[in-house]
N, C-alpha and C positions, 0 to 999 in steps of 0.2 A: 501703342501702335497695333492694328489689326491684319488681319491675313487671312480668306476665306481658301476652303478649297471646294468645289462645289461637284457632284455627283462621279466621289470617287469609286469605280468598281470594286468598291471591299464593302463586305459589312459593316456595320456600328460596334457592332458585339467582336468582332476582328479587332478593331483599333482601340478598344477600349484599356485593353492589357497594355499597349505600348504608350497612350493618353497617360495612364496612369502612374509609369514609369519616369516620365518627364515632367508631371507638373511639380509647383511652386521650385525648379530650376532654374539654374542660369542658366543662357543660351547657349553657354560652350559647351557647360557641363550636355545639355540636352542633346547638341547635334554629334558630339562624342557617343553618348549613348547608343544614340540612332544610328547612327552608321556602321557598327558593327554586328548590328540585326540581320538575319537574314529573312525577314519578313517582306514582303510587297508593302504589309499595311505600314512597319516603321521606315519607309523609303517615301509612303504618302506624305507623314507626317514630316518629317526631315523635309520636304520639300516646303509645305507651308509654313514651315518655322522660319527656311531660308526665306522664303518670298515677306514674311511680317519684316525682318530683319533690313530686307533693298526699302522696305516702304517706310522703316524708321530714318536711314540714308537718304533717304530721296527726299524726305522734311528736310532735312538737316539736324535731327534730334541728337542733342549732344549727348555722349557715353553709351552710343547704342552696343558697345562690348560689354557693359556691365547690368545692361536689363537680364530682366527673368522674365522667365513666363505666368504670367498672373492668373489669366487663364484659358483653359485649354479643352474642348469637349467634340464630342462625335454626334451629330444626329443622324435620323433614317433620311435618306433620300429620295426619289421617283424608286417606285419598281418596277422592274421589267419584267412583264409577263412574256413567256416564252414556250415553243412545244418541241416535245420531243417523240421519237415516236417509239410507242409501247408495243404489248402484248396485240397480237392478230389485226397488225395494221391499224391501231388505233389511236388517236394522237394525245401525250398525256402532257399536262401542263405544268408549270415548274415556274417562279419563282426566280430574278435576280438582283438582290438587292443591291442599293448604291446608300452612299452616305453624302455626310456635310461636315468640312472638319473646319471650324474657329480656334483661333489662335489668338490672344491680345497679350503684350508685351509691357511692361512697366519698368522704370526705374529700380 
């Protein structure tokens, strides 16, 4: 079963630490993990791990308490380019990244 989450306001390079904390897991073990982060980014993830979990239920795929996560990655997203304003009224540009976080589930 899969679970996208698509142009979440965190970096890649953010999510990667808490990606890497969860994979080849079980789902409980994972969302136990993740819930006591006080990250944004392991709140993003916890969210798409719930959301693969409704899409394993909504098949009907039996033993969906006993999958792991098989795998699990962060890519870059759209960037937001953005201005701020600098030194003697002049406008300096900045950079806001977004990502892509996949999720696929297995027995």
């Amino acid at each position: 079963m899969k679970a996208t989450s698509k142009n979440i306001g965190i970096s890649s390079k953010k999510l990667k630490p808490y990606i890497d904390l969860v994979r080849n897991k079980n789902i409980n073990e994972a969302l136990i993990l993740l819930r006591y982060q006080k990250s944004p980014a392991a709140f993003e993830i916890h969210k798409t791990i719930e959301s693969a979990i409704a899409n394993a239920k909504d098949l009907s795929i039996p033993g969906v308490d006993n999958m792991k996560i098989d795998e699990i990655y962060a890519n870059q997203g759209a960037t937001l380019k953005r201005w701020r304003a600098k030194a003697r009224g002049r406008p300096g540009t900045f950079n806001h990244p977004t990502s892509h976080i996949v999720v696929k589930l297995s027995q």
